[in-house]
C-alpha positions in Angstrom: 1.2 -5.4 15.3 1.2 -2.4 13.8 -1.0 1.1 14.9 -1.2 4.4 13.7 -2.9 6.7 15.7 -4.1 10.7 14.4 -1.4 11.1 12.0 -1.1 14.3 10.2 1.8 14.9 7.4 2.0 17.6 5.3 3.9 20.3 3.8 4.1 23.9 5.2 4.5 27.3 3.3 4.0 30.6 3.9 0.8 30.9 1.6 -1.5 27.7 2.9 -0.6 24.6 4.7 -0.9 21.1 2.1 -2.4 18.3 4.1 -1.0 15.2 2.4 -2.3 13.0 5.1 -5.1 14.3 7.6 -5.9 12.2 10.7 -4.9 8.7 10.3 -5.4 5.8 12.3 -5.6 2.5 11.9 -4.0 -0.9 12.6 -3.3 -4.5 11.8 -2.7 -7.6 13.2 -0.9 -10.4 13.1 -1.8 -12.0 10.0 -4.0 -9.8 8.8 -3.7 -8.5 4.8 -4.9 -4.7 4.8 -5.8 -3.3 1.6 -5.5 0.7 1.0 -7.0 1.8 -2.1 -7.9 5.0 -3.5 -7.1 7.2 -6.7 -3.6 8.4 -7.5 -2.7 11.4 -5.7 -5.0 10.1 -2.9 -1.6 9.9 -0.3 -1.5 5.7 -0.6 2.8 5.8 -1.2 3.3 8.6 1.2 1.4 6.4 3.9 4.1 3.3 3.0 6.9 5.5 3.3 5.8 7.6 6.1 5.7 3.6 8.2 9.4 3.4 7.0 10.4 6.9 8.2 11.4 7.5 4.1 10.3 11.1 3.8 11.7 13.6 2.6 11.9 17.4 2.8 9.6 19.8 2.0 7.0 16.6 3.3 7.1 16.3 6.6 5.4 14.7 9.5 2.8 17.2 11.7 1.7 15.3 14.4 0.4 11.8 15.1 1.8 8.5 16.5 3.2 5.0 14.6 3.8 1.8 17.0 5.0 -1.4 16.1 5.1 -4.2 18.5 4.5 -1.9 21.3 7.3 0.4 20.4 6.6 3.5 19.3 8.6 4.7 16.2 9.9 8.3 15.8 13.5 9.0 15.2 15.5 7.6 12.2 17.0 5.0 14.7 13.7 3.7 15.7 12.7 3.6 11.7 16.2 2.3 10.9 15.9 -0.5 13.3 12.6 -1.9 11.9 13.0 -1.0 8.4 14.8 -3.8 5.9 14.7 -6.0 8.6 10.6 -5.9 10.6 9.3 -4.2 8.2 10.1 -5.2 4.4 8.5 -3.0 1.2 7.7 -4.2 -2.6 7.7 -0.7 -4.9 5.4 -0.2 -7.8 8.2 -0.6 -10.3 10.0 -3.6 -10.2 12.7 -2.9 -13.0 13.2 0.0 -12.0 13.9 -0.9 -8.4 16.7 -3.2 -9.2 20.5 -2.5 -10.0 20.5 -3.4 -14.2 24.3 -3.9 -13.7 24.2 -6.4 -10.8 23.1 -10.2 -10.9 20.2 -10.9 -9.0 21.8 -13.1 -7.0 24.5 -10.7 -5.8 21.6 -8.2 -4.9 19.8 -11.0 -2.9 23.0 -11.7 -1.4 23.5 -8.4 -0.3 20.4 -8.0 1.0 20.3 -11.5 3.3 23.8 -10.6 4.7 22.3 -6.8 5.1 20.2 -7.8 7.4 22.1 -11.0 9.1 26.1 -9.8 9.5 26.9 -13.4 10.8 25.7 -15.7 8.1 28.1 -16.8 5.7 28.4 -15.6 1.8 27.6 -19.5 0.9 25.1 -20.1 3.2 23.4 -16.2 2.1 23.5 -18.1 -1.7 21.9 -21.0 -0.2 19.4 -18.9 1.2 18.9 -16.4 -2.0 18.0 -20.0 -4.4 15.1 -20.8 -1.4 13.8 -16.9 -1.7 13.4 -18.0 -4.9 11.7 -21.2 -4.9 9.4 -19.3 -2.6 8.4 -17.2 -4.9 8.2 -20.2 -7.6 10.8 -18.6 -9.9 12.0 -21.8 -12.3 16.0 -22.7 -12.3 16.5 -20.2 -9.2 20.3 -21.7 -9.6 20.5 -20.2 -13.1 18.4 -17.1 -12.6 20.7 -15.7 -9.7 23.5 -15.3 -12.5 20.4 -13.3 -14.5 20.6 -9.5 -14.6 17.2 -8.0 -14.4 16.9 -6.7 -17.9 16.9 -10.8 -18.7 13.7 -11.4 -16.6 10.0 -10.5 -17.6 8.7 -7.9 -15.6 6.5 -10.8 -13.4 9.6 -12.3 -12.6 11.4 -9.3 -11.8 8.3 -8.4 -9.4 8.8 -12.1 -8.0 12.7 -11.2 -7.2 11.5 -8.0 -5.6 9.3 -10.0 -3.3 12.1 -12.5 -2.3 13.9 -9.3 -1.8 11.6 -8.1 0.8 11.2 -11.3 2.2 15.1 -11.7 2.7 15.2 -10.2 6.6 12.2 -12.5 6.9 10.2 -9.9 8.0 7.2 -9.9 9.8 5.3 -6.9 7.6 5.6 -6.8 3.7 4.2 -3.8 2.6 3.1 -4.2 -1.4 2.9 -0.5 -3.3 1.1 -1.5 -6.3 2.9 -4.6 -6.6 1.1 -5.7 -9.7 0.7 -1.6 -11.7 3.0 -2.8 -14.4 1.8 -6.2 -15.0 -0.6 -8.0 -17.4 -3.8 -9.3 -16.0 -2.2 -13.4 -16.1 0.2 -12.2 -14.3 -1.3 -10.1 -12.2 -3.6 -12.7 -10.7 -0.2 -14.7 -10.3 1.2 -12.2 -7.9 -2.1 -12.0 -5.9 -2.0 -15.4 -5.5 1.8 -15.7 -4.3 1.3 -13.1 -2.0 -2.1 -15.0 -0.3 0.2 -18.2 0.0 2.9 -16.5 1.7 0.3 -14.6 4.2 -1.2 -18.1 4.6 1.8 -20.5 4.8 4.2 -17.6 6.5 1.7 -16.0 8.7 2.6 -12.4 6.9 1.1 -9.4 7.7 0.6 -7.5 4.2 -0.5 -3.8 3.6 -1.4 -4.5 -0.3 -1.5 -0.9 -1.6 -3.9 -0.4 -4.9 -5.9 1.7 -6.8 -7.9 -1.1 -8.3 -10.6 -2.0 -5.9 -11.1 -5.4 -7.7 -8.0 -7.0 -6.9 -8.2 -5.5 -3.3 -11.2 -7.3 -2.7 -10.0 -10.8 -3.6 -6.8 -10.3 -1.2 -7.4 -7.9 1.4 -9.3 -9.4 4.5 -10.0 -5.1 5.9 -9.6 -2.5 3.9 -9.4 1.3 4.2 -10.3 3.9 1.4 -8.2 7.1 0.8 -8.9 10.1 -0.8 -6.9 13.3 -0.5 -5.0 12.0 2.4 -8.2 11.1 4.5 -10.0 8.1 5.4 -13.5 8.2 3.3 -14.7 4.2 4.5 -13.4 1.4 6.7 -14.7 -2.0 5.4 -13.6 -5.7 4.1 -13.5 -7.5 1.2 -17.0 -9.2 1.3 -18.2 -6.0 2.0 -17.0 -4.8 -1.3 -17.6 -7.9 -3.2 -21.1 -8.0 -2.5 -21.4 -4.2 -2.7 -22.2 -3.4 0.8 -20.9 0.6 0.6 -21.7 3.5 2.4 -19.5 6.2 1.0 -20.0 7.5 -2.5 -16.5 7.5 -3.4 -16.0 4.1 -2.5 -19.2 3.6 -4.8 -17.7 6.0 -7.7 -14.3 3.9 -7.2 -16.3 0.4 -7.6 -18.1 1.6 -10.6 -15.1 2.6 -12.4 -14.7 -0.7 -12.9 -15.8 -2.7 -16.5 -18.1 -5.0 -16.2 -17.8 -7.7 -18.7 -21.6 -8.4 -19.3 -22.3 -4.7 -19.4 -22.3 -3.2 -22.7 -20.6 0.6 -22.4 -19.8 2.8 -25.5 -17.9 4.7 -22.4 -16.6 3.6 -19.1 -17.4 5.6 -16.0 -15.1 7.9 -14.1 -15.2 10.1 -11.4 -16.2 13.7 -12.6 -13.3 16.3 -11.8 -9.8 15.9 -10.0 -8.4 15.7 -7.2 -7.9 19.0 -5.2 -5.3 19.9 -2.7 -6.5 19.4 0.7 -5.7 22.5 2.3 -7.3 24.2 5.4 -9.4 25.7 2.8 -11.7 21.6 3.9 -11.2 22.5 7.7 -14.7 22.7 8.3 -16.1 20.8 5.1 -15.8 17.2 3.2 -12.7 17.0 1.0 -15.1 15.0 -1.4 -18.1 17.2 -2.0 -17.3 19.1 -4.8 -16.8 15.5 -6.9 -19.4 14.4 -5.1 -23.3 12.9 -6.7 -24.9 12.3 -3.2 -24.1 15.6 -1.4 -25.9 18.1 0.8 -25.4 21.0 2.4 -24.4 20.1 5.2 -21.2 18.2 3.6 -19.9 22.3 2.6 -20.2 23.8 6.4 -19.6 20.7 8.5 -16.5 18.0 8.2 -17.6 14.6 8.3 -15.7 12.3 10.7 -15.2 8.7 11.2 -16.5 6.7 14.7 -16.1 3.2 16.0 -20.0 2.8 14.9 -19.8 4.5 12.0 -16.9 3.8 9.4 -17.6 6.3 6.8 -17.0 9.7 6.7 -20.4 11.1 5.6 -22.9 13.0 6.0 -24.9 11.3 3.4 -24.4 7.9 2.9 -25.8 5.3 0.7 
């Protein structure tokens, strides 16, 4: 459905060039939830928005290919033809996404006619109360006369779903749809978005930083780190710790466990850097790194069909 193929976007200066993302690819079917997970600053959003065409100046795409359905995207009228409509997005702040001053209905409304210009204003609110059964928001009668600063933030996340889903697109892609939420609801919003992949057939990119809610949802998933690809892998892999790069491993021990008794919880030493061409010819992980050799500071680790991981040294 989707395939990215050796994408590079980045931002260029006169002093060094910033790569935000460094030789993407990857793809997914029909179906399929993808998970992407890494730390903040690890180029997750600017992969979301870089499928919708949403960048913005000084960012800017280098090189590299996006297709969807066979079509490859690359002006703002290929991006504006899938986007809202093919291709539907969920951002990481759901309050902060919606107009305060509008009803949610009207919103919805605007959104359903958005996207089809011949359906009629009754049948868009018609459509707008089934968004939000869907999304199994009680009273969806009463809440489309709610404004959003009357909703919880978990219901506000639900509207921004039925939102996306309002072109009845055939990609959602989630951006930390569940950052802002408590853990009940949380695991609500994991599980609506499993039933809608299941019952609508919906291909998901579920975008995180927590590796243990990407595991329960994602069926491949794909591990960022300073705009590159560390580890391709899946769910079971993860569950049952089956890792090969050691910043996938340093991400899954960041996790608490609950049996585990820590006077401190673990996390990554350092920060991320800048990937500049200053990691041309060296792994953009090394100097975080507990499992490196020398041969990670003179020699960039790639990624191959048989092996997954970029590493020189893996686990």
């Amino acid at each position: 459905m989707l395939f990215i193929n050796s994408l590079n976007i980045g931002i260029k200066n006169s002093e060094k060039n910033i790569h935000i993302l460094r030789d993407i690819s990857l793809s997914i079917q029909k179906g399929e939830i993808l998970g992407i997970g890494g730390e903040s600053g690890s180029g997750k959003t600017i992969l979301a928005k870089t499928i919708l065409g949403l960048l913005s100046r000084p960012v800017q795409k280098i090189s590299g290919e996006i297709v969807f359905e066979g079509r490859k995207l690359e002006t703002e009228k290929d991006f504006r033809s899938v986007r809202g409509k093919n291709i539907s997005m969920i951002f990481q702040n759901p309050t902060a996404s919606l107009n305060p001053v509008m009803k949610i209905g009207t919103q919805i409304i605007e959104a359903i006619r958005a996207a089809d210009k011949k359906i009629s204003k009754s049948d868009a609110r018609k459509k707008a109360e089934q968004l939000l059964k869907e999304v199994e928001i009680d009273y969806p009668a009463e809440r489309l006369e709610s404004y959003p600063h009357q909703l919880s933030g978990g219901m506000n996340q639900r509207v921004m779903i039925a939102l996306a889903l309002a072109s009845d697109p055939e990609l959602l892609i989630a951006d930390e749809p569940t950052t802002a939420l408590d853990v009940t609801i949380q695991k609500q919003i994991v599980e609506l978005l499993l039933k809608l992949n299941r019952e609508k057939h919906l291909s998901i990119i579920f975008i995180t930083h927590d590796l243990s809610l990407m595991q329960v949802i994602s069926h491949r998933c794909i591990i960022l780190y300073a705009g590159e690809i560390m580890e391709k892998t899946d769910g079971n892999a993860l569950r049952e710790n089956k890792i090969r790069h050691p910043y996938t491993y340093s991400l899954k021990k960041c996790l608490p466990v609950l049996d585990e008794k820590k006077e401190t919880l673990y996390s990554i030493p350092g920060v991320i850097e800048k990937n500049t061409d200053e990691y041309d010819n060296s792994c953009v992980f090394h100097k975080r790194c507990f499992n490196k050799i020398d041969k990670c500071t003179a020699e960039k680790p790639k990624l191959t069909a048989d092996k997954p991981f970029a590493c020189h040294n893996p686990l």
